[in-house]
Residue frames relative to the residue before (quaternion, step in Angstrom):
aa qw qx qy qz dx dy dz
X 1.0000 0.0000 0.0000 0.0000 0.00 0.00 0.00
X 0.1532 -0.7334 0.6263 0.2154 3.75 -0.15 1.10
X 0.3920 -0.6616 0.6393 -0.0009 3.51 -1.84 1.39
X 0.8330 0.3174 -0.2033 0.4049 3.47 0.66 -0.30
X 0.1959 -0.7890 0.4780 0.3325 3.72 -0.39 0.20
X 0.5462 0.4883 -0.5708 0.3708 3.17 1.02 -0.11
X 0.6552 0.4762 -0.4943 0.3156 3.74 0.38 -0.50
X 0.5643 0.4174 -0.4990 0.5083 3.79 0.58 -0.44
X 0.5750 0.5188 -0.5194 0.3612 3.85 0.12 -0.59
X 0.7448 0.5739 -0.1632 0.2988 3.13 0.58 -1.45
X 0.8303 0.1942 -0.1738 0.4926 3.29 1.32 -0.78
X 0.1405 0.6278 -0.4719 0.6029 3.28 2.09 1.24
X 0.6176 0.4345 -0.3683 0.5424 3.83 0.25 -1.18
X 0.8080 0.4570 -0.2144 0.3040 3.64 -0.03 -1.37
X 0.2894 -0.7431 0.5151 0.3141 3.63 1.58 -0.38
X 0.4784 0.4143 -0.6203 0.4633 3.59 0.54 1.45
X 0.2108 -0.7773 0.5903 -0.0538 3.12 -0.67 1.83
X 0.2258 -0.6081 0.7412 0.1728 3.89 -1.81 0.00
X 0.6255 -0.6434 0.4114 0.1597 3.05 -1.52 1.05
X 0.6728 0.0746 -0.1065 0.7283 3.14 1.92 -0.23
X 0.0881 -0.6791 0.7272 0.0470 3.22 -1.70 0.55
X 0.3139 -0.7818 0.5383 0.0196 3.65 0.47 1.83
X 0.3907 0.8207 -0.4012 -0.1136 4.18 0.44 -0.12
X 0.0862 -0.8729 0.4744 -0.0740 3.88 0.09 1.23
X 0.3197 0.7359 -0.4864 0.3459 3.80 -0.78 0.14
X 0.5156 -0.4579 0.6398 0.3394 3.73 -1.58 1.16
X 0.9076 0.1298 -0.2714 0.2927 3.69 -0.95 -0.35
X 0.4843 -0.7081 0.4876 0.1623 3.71 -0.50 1.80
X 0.5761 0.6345 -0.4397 0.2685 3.75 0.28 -0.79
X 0.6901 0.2981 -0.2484 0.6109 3.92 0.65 -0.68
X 0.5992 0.4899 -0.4401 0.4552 4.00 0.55 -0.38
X 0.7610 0.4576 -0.1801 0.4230 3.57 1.21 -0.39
X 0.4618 0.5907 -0.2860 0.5967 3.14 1.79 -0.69
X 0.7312 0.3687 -0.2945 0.4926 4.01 0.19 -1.13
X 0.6612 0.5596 -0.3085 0.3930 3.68 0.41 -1.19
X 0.7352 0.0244 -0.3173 0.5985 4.02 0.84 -1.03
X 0.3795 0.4499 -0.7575 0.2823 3.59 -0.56 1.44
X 0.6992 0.2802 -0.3489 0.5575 3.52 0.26 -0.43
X 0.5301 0.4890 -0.5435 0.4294 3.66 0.09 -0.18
X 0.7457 0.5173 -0.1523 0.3914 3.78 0.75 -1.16
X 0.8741 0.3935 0.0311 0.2832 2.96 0.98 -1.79
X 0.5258 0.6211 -0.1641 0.5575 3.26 1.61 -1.65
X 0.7676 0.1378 -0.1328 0.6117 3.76 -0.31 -0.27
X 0.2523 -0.6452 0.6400 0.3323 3.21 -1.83 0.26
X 0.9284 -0.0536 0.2697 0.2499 2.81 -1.95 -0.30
X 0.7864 0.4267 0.0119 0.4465 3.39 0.96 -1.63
X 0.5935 0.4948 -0.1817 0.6082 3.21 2.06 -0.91
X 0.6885 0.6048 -0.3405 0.2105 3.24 0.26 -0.53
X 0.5920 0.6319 -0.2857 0.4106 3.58 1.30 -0.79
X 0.7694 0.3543 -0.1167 0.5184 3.26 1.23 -0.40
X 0.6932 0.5801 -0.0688 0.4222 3.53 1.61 -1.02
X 0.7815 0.3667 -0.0343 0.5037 2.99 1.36 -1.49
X 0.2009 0.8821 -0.4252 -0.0256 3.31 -0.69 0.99
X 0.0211 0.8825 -0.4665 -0.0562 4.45 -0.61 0.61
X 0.2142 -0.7392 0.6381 -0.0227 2.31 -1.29 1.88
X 0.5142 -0.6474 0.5521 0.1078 3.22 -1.64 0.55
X 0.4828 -0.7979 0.2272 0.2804 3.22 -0.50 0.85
X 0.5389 0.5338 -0.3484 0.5507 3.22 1.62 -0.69
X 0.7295 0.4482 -0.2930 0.4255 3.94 0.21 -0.29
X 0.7222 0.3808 -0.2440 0.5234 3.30 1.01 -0.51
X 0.0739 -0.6164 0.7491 0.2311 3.99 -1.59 0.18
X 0.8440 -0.4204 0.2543 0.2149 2.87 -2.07 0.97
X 0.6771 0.5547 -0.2656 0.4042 3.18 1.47 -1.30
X 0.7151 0.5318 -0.2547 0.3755 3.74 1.27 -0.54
X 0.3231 0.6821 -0.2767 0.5948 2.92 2.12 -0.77
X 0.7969 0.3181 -0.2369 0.4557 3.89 0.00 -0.94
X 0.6953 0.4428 -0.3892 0.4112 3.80 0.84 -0.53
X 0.3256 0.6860 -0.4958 0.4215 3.47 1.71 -0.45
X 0.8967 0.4093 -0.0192 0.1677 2.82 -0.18 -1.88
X 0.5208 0.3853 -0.3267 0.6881 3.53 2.14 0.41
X 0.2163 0.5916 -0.6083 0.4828 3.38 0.72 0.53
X 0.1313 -0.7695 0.6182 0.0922 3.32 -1.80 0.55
X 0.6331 -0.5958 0.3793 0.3169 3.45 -0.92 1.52
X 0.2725 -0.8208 0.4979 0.0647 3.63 -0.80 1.16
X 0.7065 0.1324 0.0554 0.6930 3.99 0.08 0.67
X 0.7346 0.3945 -0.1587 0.5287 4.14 0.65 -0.09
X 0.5815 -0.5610 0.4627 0.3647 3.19 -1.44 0.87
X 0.7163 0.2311 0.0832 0.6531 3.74 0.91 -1.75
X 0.2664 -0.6578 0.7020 0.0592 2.80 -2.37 0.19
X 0.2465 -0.8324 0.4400 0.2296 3.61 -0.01 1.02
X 0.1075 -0.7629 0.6372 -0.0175 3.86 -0.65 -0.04
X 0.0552 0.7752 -0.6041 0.1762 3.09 -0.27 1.46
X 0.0448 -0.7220 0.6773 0.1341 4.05 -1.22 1.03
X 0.2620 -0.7484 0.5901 0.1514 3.71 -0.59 0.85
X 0.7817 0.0853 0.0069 0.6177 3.92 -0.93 -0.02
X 0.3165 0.8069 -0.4720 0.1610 3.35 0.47 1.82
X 0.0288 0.7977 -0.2977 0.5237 2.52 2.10 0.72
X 0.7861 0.2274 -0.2630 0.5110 4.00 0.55 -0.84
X 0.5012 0.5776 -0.5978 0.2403 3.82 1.19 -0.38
X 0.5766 -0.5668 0.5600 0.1806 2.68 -2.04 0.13
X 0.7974 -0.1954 -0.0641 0.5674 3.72 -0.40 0.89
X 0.0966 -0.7910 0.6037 -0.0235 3.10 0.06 1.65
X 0.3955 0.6257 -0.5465 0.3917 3.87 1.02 -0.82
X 0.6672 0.5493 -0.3345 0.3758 4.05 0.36 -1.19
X 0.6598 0.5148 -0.3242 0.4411 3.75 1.02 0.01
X 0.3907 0.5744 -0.5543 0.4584 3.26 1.51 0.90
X 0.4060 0.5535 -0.5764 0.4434 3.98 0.86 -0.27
X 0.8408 0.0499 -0.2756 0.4633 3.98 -0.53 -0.47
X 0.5413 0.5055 -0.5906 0.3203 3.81 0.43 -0.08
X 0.4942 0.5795 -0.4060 0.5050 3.93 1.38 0.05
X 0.8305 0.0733 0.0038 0.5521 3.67 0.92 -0.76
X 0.1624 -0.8381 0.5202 0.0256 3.27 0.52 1.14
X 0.3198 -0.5888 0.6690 0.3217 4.04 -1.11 0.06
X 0.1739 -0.7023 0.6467 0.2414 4.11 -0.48 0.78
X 0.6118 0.3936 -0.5646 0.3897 3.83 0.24 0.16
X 0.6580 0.4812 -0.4108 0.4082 4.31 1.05 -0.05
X 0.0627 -0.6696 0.6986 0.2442 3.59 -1.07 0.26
X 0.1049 -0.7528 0.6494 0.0240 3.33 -1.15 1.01
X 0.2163 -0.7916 0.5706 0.0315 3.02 -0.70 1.44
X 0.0341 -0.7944 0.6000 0.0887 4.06 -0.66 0.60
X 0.2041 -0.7245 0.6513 0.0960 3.70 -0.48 1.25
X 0.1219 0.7699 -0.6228 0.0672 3.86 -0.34 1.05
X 0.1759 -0.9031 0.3889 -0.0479 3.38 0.34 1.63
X 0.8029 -0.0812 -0.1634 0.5675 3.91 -0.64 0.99
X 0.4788 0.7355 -0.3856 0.2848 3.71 0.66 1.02
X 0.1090 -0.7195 0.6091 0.3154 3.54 -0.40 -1.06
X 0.3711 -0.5796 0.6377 0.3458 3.46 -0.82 -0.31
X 0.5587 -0.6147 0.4878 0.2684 3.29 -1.29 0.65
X 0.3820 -0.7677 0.4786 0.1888 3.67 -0.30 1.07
X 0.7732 0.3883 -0.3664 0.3422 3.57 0.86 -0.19
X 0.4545 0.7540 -0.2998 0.3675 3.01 1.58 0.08
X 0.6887 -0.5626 0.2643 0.3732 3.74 -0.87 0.23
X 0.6090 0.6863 -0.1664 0.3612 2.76 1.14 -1.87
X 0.6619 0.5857 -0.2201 0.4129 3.44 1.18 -1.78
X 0.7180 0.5494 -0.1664 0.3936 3.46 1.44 -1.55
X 0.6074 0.3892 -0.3605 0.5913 3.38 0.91 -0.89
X 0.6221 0.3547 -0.5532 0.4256 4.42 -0.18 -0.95
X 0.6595 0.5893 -0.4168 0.2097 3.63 0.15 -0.89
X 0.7417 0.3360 -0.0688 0.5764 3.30 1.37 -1.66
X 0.5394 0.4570 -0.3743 0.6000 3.45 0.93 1.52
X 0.4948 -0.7465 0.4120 0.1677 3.12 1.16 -0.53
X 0.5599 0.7169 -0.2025 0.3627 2.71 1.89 -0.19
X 0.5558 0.5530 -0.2009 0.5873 3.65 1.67 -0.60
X 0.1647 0.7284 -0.6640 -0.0364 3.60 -1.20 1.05
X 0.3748 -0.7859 0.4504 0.1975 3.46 -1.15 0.72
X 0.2244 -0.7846 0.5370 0.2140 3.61 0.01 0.43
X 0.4134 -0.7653 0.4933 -0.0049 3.66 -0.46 0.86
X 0.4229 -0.5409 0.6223 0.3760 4.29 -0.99 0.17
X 0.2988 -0.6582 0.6232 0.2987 3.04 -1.36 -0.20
X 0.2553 -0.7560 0.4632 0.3856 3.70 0.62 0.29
X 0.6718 -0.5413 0.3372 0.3767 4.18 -0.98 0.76
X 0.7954 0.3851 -0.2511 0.3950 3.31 0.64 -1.06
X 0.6849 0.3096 -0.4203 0.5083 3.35 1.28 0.60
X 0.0358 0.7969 -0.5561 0.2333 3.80 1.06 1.26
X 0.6795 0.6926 -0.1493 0.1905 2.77 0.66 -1.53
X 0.6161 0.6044 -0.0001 0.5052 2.51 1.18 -1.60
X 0.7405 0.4389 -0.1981 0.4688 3.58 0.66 -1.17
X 0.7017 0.3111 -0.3080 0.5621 3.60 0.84 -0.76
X 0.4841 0.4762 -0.6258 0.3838 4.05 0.54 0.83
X 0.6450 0.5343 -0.3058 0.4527 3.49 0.95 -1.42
X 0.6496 0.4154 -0.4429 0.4575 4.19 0.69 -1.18
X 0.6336 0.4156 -0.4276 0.4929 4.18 0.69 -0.65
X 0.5310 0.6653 -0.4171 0.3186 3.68 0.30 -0.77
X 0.6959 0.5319 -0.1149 0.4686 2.74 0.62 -2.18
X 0.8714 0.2344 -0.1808 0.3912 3.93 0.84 -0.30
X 0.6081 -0.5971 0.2430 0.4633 3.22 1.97 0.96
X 0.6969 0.2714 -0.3768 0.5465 3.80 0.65 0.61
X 0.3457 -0.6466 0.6657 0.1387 3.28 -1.90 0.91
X 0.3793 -0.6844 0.6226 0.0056 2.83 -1.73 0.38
X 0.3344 -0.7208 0.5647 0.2230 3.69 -0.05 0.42
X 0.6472 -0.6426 0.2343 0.3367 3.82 -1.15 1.19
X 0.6848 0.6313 -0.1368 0.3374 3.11 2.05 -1.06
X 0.3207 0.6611 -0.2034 0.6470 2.81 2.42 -0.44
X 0.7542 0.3902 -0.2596 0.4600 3.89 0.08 -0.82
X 0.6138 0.6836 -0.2131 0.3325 3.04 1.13 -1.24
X 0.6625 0.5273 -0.0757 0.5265 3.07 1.12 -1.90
X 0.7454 0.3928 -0.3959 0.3651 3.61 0.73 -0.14
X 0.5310 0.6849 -0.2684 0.4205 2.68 1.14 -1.49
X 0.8935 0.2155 -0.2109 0.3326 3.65 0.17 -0.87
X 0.5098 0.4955 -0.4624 0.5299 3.62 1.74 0.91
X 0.8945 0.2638 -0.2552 0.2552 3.46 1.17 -0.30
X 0.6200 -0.6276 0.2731 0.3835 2.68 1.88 0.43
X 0.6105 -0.5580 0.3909 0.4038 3.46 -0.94 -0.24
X 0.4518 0.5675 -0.5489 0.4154 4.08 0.85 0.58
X 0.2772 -0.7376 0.6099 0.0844 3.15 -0.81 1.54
X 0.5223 0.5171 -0.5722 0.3640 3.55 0.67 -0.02
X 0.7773 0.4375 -0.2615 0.3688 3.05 0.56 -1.50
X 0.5353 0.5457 -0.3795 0.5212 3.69 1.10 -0.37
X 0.5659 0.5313 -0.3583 0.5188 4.14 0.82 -0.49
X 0.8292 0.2580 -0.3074 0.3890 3.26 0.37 -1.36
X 0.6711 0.5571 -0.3770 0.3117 3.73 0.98 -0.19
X 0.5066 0.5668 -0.2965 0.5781 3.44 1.71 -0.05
X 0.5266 0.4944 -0.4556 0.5203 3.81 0.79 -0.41
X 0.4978 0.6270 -0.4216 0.4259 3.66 0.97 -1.16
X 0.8088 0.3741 -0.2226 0.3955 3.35 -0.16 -1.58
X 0.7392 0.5364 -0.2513 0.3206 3.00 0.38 -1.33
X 0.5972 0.4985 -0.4164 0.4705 3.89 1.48 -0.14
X 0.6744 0.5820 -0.3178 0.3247 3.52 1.29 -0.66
X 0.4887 0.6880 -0.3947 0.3633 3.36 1.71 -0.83
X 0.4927 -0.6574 0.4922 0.2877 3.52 -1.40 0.24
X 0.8220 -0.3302 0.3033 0.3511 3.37 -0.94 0.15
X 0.7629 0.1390 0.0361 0.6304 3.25 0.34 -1.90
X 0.8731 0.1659 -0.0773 0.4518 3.30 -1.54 1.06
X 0.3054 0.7789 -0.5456 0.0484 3.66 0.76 1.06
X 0.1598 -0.8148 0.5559 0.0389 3.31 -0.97 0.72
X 0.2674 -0.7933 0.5435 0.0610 3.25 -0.82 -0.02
X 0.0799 -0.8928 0.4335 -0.0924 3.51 0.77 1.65
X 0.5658 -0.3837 0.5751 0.4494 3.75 -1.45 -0.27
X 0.7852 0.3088 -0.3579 0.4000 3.41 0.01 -1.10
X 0.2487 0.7616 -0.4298 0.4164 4.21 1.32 -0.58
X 0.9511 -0.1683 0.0176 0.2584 3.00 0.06 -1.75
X 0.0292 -0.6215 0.5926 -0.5115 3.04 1.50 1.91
X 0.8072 0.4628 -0.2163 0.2957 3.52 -0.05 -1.17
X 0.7305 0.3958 -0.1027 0.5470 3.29 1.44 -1.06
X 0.7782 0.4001 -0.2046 0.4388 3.55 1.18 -0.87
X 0.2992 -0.6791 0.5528 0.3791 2.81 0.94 -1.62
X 0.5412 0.4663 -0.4180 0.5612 3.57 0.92 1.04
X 0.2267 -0.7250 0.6384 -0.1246 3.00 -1.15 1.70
X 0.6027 -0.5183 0.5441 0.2685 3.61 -0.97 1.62
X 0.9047 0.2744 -0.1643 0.2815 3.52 0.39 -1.14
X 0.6769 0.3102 -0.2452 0.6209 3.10 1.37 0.45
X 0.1068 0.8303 -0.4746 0.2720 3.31 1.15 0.84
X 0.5403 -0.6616 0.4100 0.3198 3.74 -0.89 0.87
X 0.4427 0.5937 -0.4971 0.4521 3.35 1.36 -0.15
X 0.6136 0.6102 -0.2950 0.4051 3.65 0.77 -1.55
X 0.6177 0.2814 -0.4236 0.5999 3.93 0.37 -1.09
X 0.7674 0.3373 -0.4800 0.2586 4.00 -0.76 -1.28
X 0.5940 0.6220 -0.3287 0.3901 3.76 0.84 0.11
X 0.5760 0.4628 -0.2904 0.6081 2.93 1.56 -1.07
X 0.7171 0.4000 -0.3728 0.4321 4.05 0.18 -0.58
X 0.5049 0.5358 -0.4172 0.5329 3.86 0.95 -0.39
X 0.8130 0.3033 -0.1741 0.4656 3.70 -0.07 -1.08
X 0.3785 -0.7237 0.5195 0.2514 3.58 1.02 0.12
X 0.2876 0.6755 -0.6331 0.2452 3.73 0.52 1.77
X 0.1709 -0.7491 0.6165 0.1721 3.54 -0.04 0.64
X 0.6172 0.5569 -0.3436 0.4369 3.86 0.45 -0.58
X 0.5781 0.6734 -0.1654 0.4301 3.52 1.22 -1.42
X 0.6470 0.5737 -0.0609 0.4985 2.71 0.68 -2.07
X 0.6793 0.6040 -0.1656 0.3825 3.67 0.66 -1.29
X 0.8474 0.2344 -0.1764 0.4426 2.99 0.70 -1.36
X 0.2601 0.7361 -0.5191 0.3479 3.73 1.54 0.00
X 0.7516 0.5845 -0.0845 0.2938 2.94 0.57 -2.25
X 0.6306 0.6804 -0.0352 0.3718 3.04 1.41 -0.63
X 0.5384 0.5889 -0.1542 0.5827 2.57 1.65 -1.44
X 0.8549 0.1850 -0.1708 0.4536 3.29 -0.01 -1.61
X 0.5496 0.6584 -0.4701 0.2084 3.98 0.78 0.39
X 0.3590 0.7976 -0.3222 0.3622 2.90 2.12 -0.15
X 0.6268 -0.5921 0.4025 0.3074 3.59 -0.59 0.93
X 0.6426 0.3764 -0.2896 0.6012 4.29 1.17 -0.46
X 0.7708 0.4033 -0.3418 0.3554 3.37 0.77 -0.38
X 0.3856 0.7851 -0.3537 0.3313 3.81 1.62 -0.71
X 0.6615 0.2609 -0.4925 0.5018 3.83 0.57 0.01
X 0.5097 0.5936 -0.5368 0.3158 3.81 0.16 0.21
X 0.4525 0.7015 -0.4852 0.2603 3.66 0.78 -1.53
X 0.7293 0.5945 -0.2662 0.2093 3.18 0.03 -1.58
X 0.7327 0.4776 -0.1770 0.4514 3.34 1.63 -1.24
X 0.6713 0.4662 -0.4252 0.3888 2.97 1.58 -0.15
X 0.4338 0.7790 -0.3769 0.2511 3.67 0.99 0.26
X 0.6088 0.6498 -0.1247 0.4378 2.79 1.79 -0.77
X 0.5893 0.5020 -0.2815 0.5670 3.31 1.79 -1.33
X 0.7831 0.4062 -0.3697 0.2918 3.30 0.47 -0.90
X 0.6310 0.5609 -0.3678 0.3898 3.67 1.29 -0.25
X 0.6039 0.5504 -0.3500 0.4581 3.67 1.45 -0.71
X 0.4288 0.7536 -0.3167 0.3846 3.54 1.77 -0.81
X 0.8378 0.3628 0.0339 0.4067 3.04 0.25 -2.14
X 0.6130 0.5625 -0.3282 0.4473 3.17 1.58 -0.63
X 0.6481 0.5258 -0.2394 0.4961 3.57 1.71 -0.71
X 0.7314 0.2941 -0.4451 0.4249 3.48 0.96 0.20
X 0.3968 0.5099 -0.6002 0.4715 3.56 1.33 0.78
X 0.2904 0.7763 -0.4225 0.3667 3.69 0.86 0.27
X 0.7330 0.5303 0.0149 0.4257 2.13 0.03 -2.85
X 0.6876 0.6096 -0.2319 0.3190 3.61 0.45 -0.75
X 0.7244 0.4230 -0.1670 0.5181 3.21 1.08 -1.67
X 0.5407 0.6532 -0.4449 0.2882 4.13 1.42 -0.89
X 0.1841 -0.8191 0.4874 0.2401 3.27 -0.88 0.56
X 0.4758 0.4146 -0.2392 0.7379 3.17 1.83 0.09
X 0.0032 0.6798 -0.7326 -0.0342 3.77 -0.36 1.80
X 0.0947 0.7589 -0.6311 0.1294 3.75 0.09 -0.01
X 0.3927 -0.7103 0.4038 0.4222 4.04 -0.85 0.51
X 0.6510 0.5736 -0.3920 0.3058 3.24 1.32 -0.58
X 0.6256 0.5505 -0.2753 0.4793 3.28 1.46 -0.87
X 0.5557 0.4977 -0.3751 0.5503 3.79 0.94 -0.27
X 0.7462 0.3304 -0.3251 0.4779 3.76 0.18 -0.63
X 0.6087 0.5020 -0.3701 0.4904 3.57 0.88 -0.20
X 0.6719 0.4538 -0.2994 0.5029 3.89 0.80 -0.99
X 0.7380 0.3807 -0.1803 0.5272 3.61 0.43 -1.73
X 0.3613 -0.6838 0.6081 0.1795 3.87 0.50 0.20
X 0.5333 0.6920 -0.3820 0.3013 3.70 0.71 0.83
X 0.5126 -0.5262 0.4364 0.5195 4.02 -0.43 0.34
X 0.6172 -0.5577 0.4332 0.3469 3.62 -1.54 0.36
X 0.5971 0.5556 -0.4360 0.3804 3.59 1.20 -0.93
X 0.7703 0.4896 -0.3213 0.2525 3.16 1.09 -0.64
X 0.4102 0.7641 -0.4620 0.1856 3.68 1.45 -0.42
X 0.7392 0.5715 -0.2459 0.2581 3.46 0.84 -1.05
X 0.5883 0.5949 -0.4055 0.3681 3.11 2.24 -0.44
X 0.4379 0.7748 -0.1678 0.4241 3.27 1.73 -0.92
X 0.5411 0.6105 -0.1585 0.5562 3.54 1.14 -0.99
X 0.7580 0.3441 -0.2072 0.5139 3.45 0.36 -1.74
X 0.6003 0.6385 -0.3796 0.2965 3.59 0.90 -1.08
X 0.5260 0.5466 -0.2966 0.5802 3.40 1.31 -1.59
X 0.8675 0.3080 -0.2465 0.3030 3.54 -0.87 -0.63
X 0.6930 0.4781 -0.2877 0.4566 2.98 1.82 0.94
X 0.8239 0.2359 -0.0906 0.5073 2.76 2.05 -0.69
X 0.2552 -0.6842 0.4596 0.5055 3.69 0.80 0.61
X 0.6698 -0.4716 0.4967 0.2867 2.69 -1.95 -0.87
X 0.4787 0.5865 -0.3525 0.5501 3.04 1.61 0.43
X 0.7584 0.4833 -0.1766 0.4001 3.53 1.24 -0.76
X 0.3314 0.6551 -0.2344 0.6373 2.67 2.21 -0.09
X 0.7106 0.2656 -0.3010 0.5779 3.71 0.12 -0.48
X 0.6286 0.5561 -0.4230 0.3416 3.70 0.18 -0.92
X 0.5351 0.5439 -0.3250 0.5588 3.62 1.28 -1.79
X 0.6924 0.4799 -0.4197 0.3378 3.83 -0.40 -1.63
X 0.7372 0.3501 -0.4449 0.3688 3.44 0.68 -2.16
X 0.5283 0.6325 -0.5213 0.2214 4.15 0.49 -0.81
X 0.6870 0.5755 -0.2805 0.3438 3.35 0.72 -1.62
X 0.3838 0.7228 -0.4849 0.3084 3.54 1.25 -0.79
X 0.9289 0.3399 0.0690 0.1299 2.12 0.11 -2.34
X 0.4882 0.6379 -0.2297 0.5495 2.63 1.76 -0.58
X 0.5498 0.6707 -0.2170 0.4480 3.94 1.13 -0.74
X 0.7671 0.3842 -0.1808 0.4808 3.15 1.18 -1.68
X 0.4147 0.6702 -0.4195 0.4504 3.56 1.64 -0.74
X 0.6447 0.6389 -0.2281 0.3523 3.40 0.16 -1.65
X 0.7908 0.2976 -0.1081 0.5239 3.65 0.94 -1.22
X 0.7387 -0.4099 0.3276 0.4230 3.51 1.30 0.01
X 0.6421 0.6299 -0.2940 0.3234 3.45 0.89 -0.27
X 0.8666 0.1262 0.0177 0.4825 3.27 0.00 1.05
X 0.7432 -0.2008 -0.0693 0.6344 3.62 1.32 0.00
X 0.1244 -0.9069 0.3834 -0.1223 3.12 0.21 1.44
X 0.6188 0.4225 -0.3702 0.5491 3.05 -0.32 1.45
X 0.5601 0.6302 -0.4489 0.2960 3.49 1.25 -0.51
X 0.5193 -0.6494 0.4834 0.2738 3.30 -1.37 0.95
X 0.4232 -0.6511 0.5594 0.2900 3.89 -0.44 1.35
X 0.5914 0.4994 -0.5043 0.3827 3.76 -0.05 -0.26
X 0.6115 0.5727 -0.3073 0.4513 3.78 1.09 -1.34
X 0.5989 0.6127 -0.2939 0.4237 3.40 0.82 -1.96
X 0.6139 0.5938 -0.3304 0.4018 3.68 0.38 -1.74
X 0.8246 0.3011 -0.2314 0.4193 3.11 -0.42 -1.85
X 0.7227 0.4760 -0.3615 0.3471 3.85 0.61 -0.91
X 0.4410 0.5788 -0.4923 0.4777 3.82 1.20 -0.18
X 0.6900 0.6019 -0.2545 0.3111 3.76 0.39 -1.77
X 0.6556 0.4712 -0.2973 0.5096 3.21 0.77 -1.78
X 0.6620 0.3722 -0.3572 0.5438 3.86 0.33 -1.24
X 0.5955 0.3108 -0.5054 0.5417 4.36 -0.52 0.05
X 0.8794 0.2567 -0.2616 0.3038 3.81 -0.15 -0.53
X 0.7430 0.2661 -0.2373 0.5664 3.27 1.40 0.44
């Protein structure tokens, strides 16, 4: 069972290929990262028209998927074979008939997006003991951070912690979207001495250290209505109004973690940071939250954010002015 993508990258780069590449897992970013390299890379140009084929899982059954894949490579060493959103085939378990007898002139590539495979199953047992099966994994939030030092690292610029910080908690744990908003930055940076600052990406995003969604869900925990006020403010401003949206998201993963907090029968800090996936500084806001909001108010808040979320995008009263939406979600959670 290969564990790393950098090692398949690595021997993708090196043109040592596997007759399968089985990739499955809740978080799409690395199932997409491996899948277009070989879509891109593995064949050239010239090979492809004949060599290179993607199917989709809803359109395709398992059996065609397998005649694809005895097919021989025309004019080419290989043939690539690629099922995207295989996740929707039907009996996929049935694709242990050729993962028993692979063709070594086919890579077959299986994108099985926000899934696992069923571990007691064959299919799981034989990719695994081949080597042939990778899981992609969440990152849990409170180790965001972390990841967008190593994705800048990895391309010769740093980033101060407050800089990680600041993303991490507007975008959450989607590494696509965290990838595609760092390419952003990362074209504006200069030459010599890139960095990656708070102010950077105030300037570029429109997220401010000091009015960070951390800043409002604090302000509603501690009962700052002023606080709370002037967040709202900030982003209701007319330059700041495409952000709102992202903060709906903090405030539902927030609230959704102290319906958590609620159910733990072990509140312990270690056990909270381990359950709520959350930094330690942060256990104690959590704490205060609970002893404000049952767990009934917790759902009420979540069912608000919904809706309020879907407003925001157009759903249902279209046209409303996110700044309005914002402040009128807040006022209703704190009162």
């Amino acid at each position: 069972m290969a564990t790393d993508y950098k090692e398949i990258l690595r021997d993708l780069r090196n043109k040592i290929y596997k007759p399968v590449y089985f990739l499955a897992g809740k978080e799409p970013y690395y199932i997409d990262l491996i899948t277009d390299f070989i879509e891109d890379k593995v064949l050239d140009e010239s090979e492809k028209a004949f060599n290179q084929t993607v199917l989709y899982g809803l359109d395709v059954t398992v059996t065609q998927v397998i005649e694809t894949c005895r097919r021989f490579p025309m004019m080419a060493n290989q043939q690539v074979v690629i099922v995207r959103e295989a996740q929707k085939m039907k009996k996929v378990d049935d694709l242990l008939v050729y993962i028993e007898n692979p063709l070594n002139s086919t890579i077959l590539v299986v994108a099985y997006k926000y899934e696992d495979l069923d571990k007691r199953k064959s299919l799981y047992k034989s990719l695994s003991k081949k080597g042939w099966y990778y899981e992609s994994d969440k990152v849990p939030e409170y180790q965001i951070p972390g990841w967008i030092d190593r994705y800048l690292t990895d391309r010769g610029i740093m980033a101060g912690p407050d800089s990680s910080r600041l993303l991490s908690e507007f975008l959450g744990n989607d590494l696509g979207k965290i990838a595609n908003e760092l390419e952003k930055l990362i074209i504006s940076l200069p030459k010599e001495n890139p960095r990656i600052t708070p102010e950077l990406i105030e300037k570029s995003i429109g997220i401010s250290k000091d009015y960070s969604p951390n800043e409002l869900w604090k302000a509603i925990v501690y009962r700052d209505p002023l606080k709370a006020a002037r967040v709202v403010n900030y982003y209701a401003g007319h330059s700041k109004k495409e952000v709102i949206p992202l903060i709906f998201p903090v405030l539902f993963s927030s609230f959704s973690r102290v319906l958590i907090f609620h159910s733990l029968k072990d509140k312990s800090d270690g056990n909270v940071v381990a359950m709520l996936k959350t930094y330690p500084g942060y256990v104690r806001d959590f704490r205060t939250a609970a002893s404000l909001y049952s767990p009934g108010a917790c759902m009420n808040i979540i069912s608000l954010i919904r809706s309020y979320d879907l407003k925001a995008k157009g759903f249902g009263e279209a046209g409303s002015d996110p700044g309005d939406l914002l402040r009128e979600l807040v006022f209703k959670i704190m009162h």
